[in-house]
C-alpha atoms as an extended CHARMM CRD file, in Angstrom:
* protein
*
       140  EXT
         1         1  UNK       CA            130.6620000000      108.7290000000       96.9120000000  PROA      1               0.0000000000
         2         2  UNK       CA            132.2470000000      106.2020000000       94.4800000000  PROA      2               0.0000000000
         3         3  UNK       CA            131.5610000000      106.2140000000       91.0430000000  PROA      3               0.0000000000
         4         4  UNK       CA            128.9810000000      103.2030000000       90.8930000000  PROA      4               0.0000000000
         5         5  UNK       CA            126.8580000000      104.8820000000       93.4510000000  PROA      5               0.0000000000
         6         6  UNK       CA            126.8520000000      108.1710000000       91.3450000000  PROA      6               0.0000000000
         7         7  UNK       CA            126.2940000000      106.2550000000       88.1760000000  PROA      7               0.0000000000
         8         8  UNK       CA            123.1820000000      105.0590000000       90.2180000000  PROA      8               0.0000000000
         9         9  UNK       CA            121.8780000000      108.5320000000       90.7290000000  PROA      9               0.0000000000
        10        10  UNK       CA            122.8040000000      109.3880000000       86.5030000000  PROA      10              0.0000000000
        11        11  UNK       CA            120.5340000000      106.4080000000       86.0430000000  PROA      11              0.0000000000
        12        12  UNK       CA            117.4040000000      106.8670000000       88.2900000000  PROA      12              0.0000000000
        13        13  UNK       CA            117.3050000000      111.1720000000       87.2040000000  PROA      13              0.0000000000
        14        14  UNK       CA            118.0830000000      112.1650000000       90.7450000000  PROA      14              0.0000000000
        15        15  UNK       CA            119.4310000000      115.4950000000       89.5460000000  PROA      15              0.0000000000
        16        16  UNK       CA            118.6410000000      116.9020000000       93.0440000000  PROA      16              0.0000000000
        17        17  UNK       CA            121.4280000000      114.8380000000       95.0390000000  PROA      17              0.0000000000
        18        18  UNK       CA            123.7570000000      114.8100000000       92.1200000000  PROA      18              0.0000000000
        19        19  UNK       CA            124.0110000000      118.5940000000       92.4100000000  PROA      19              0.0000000000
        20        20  UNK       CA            124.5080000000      118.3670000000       96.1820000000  PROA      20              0.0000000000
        21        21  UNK       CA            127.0340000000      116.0750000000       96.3070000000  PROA      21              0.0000000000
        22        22  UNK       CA            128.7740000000      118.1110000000       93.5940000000  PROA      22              0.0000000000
        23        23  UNK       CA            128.4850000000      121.0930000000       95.7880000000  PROA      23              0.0000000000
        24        24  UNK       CA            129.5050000000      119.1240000000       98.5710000000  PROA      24              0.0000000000
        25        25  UNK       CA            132.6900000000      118.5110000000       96.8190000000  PROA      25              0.0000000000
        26        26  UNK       CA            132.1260000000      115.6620000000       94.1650000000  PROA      26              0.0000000000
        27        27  UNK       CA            134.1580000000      115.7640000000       91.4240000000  PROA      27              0.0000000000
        28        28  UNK       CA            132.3230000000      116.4900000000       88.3860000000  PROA      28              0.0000000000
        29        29  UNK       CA            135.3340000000      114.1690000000       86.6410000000  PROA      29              0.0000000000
        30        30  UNK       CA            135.1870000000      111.2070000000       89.0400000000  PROA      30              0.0000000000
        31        31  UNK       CA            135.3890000000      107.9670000000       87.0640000000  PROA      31              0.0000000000
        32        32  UNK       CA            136.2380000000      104.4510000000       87.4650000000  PROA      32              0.0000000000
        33        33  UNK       CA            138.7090000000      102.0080000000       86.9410000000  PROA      33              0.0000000000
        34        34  UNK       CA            138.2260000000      101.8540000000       83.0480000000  PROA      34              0.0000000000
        35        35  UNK       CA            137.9160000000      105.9330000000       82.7990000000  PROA      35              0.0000000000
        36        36  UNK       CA            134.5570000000      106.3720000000       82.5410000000  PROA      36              0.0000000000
        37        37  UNK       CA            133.2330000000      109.9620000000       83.2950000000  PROA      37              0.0000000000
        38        38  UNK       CA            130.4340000000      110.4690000000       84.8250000000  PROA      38              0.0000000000
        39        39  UNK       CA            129.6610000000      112.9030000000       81.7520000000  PROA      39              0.0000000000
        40        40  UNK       CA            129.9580000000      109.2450000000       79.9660000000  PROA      40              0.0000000000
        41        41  UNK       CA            127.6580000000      107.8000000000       82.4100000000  PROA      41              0.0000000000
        42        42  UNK       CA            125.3800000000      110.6810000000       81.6220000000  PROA      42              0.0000000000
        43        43  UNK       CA            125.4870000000      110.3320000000       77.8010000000  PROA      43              0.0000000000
        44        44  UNK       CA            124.2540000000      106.3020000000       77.6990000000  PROA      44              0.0000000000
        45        45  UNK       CA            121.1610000000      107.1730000000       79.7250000000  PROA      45              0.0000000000
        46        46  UNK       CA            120.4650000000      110.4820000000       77.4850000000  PROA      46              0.0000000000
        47        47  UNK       CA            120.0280000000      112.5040000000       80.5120000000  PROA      47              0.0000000000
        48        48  UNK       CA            121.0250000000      116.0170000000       79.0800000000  PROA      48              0.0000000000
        49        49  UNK       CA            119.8370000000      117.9370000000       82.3640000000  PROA      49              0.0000000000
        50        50  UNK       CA            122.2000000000      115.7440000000       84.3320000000  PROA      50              0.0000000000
        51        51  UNK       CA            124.8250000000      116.2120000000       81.1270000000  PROA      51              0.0000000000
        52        52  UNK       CA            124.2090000000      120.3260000000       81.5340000000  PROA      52              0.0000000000
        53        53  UNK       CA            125.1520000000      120.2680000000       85.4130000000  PROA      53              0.0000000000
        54        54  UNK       CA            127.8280000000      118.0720000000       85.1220000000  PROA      54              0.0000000000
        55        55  UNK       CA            129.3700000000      120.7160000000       82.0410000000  PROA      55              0.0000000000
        56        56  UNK       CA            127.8990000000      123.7070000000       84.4360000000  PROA      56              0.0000000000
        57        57  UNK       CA            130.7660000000      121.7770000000       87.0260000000  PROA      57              0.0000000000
        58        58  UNK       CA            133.2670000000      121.7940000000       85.0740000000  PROA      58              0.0000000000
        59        59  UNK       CA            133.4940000000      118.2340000000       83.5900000000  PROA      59              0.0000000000
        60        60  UNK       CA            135.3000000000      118.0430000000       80.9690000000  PROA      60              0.0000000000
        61        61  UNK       CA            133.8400000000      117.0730000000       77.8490000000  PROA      61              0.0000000000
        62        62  UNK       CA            136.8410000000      114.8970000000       75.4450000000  PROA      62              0.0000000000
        63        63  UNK       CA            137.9410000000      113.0450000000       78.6410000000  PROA      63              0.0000000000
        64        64  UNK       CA            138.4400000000      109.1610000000       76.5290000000  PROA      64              0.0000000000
        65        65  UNK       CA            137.8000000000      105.9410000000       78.7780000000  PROA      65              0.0000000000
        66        66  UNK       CA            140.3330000000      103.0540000000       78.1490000000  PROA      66              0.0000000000
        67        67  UNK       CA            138.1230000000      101.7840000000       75.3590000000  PROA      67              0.0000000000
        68        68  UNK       CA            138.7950000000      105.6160000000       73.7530000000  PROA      68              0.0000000000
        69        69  UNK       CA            135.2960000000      107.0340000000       73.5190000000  PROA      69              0.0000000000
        70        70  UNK       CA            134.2340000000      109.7840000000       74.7670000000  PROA      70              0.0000000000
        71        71  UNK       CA            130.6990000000      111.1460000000       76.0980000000  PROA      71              0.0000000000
        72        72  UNK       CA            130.2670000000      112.5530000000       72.5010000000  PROA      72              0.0000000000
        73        73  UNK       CA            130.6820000000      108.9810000000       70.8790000000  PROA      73              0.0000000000
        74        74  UNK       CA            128.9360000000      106.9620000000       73.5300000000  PROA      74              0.0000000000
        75        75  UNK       CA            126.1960000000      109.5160000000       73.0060000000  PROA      75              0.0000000000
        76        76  UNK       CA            125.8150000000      108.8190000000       69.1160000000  PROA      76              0.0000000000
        77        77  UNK       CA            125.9550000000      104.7940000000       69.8560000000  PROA      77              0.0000000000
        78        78  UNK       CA            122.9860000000      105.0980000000       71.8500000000  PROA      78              0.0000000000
        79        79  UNK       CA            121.0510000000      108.0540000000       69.2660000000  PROA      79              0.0000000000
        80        80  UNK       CA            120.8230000000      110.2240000000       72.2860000000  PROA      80              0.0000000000
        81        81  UNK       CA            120.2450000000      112.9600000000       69.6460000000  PROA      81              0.0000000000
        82        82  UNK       CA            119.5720000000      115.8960000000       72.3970000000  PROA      82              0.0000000000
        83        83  UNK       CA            122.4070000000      114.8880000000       74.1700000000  PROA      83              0.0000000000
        84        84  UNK       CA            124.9500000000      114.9960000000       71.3880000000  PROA      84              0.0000000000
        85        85  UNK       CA            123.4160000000      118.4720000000       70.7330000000  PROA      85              0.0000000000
        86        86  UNK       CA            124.3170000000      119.5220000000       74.1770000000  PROA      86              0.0000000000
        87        87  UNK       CA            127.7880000000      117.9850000000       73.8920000000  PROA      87              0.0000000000
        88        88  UNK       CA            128.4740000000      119.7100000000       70.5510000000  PROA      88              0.0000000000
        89        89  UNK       CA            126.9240000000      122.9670000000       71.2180000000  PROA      89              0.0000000000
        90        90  UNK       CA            129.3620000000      123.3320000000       74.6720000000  PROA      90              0.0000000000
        91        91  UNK       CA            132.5150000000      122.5960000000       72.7040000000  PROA      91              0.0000000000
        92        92  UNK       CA            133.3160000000      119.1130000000       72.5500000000  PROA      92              0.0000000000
        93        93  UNK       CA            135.5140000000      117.8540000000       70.0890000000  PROA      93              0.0000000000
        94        94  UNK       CA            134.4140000000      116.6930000000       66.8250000000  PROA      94              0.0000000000
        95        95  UNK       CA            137.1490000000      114.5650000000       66.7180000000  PROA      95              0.0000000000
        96        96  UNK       CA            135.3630000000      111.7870000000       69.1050000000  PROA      96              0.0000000000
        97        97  UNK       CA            135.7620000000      108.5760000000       67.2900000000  PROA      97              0.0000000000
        98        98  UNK       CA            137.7210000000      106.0690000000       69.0560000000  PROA      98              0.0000000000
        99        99  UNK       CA            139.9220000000      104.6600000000       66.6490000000  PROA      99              0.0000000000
       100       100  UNK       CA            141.3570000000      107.9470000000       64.8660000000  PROA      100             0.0000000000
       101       101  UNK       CA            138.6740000000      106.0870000000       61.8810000000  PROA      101             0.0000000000
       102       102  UNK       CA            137.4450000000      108.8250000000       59.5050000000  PROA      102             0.0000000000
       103       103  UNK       CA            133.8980000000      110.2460000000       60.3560000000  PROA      103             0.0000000000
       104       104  UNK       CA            132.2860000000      108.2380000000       57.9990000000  PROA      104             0.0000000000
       105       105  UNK       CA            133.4830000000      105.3060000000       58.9670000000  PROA      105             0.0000000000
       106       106  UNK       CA            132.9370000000      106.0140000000       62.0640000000  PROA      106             0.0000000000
       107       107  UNK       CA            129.5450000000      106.6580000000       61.3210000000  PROA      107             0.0000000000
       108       108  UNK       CA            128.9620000000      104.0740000000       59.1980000000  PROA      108             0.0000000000
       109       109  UNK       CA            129.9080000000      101.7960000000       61.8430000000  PROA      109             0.0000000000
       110       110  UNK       CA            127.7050000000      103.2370000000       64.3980000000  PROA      110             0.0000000000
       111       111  UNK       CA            124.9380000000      103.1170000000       62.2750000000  PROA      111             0.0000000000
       112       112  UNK       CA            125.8220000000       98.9800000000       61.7900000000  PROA      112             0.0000000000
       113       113  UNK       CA            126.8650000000       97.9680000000       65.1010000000  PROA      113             0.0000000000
       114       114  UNK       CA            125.1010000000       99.7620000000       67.7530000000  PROA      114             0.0000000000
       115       115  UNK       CA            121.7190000000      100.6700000000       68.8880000000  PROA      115             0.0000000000
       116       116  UNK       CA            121.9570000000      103.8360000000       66.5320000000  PROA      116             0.0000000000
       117       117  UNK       CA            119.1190000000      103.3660000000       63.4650000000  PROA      117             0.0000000000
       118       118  UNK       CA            120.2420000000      104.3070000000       60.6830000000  PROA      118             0.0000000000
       119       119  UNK       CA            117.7810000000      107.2230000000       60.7270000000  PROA      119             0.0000000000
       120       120  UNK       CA            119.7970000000      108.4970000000       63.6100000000  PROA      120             0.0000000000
       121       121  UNK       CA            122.9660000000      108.2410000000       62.3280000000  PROA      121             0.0000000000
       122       122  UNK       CA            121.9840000000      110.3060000000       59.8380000000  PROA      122             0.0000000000
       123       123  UNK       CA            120.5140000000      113.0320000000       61.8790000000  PROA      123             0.0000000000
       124       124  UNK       CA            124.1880000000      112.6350000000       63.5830000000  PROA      124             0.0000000000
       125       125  UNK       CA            125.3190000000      113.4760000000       60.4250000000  PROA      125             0.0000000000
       126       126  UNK       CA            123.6880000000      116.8000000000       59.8640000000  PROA      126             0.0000000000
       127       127  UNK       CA            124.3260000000      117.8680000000       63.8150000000  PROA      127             0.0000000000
       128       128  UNK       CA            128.2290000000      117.5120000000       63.3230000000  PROA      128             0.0000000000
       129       129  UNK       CA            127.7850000000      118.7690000000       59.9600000000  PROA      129             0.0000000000
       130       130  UNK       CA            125.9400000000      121.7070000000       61.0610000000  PROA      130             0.0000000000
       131       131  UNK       CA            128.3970000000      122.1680000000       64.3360000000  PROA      131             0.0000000000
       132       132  UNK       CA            131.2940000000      122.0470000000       62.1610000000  PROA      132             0.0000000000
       133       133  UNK       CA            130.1620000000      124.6580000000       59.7150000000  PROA      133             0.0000000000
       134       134  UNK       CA            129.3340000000      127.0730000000       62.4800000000  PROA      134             0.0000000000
       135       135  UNK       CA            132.9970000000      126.2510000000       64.1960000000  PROA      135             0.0000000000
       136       136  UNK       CA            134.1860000000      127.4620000000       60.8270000000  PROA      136             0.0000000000
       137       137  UNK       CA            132.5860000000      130.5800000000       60.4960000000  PROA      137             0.0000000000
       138       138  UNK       CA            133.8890000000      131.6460000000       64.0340000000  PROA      138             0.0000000000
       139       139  UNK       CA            136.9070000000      130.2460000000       63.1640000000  PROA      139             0.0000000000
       140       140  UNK       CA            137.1070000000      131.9330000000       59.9380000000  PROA      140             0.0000000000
C-alpha cells in the first residue's frame, strides 16, 4: 500500500485493515515524500487507538518530517490532548519542537498560530510538565 492510501484508512478509523496490512507486512514507519509517518498521519486526526497500534508495531515515535515536527508536535497543533498523552506516556521525546525554539516559545506559538486554544496549550503545558517531572524521578 502507499502511504496516501494508508493515510486514507488513519482518516476514516479503519483500525481493522490497518492492523492487517501491518501484519501483512506494512511498515509501521512508511511515509512519504516529505517524511511524514504514518504515526504523524495518526496524530492530526487524534486517532490514539490507531496511534497505540502503530507504537504496538514498532513505529517510532521522534521520526521529524522535512518541515521537522514530529507526531508529538503535530499532535499539540491540533490539541489532540489524548493523543499527546499517549505519545508522552510511550517515550517520545520532549524535545519535539521544530525549530530547536525553547518550550515556551514553542508553546506560545502554538497557542497563536494553530488550531490549539489557548486553553489547550495550557493543558499541554501541565502534560509535558507532568511527563517531565516523572522522567526525572526515574531518572533520578
Amino acid at each position: 500500500m502507499t502511504f496516501d492510501e494508508v493515510d486514507k484508512l488513519i482518516k476514516k478509523g479503519e483500525i481493522i485493515r490497518l492492523r492487517r496490512e501491518l501484519e501483512d507486512g506494512l511498515s509501521p514507519n512508511l511515509c512519504n515524500k516529505y517524511s511524514w509517518t504514518l504515526l504523524m498521519a495518526a496524530a492530526l486526526v487524534g486517532n490514539t487507538s490507531i496511534g497505540r497500534l502503530l507504537i504496538e508495531k514498532g513505529a517510532d515515535l521522534d521520526s521529524r518530517n522535512k518541515f521537522r515536527d514530529t507526531a508529538l508536535s503535530l499532535a499539540s497543533h491540533t490539541g489532540h490532548l489524548s493523543f499527546i498523552r499517549l505519545l508522552l506516556t510511550s517515550g517520545a521525546s520532549l524535545d519535539c519542537y521544530p525549530f530547536g525554539d525553547s518550550f515556551e516559545s514553542w508553546l506560545s506559538w502554538v497557542a497563536k498560530y494553530t488550531r490549539c486554544s489557548p486553553e489547550q496549550a495550557e493543558r499541554i503545558r501541565r502534560l509535558f510538565d507532568t511527563e517531565r517531572n516523572l522522567r526525572a524521578l526515574h531518572h533520578g
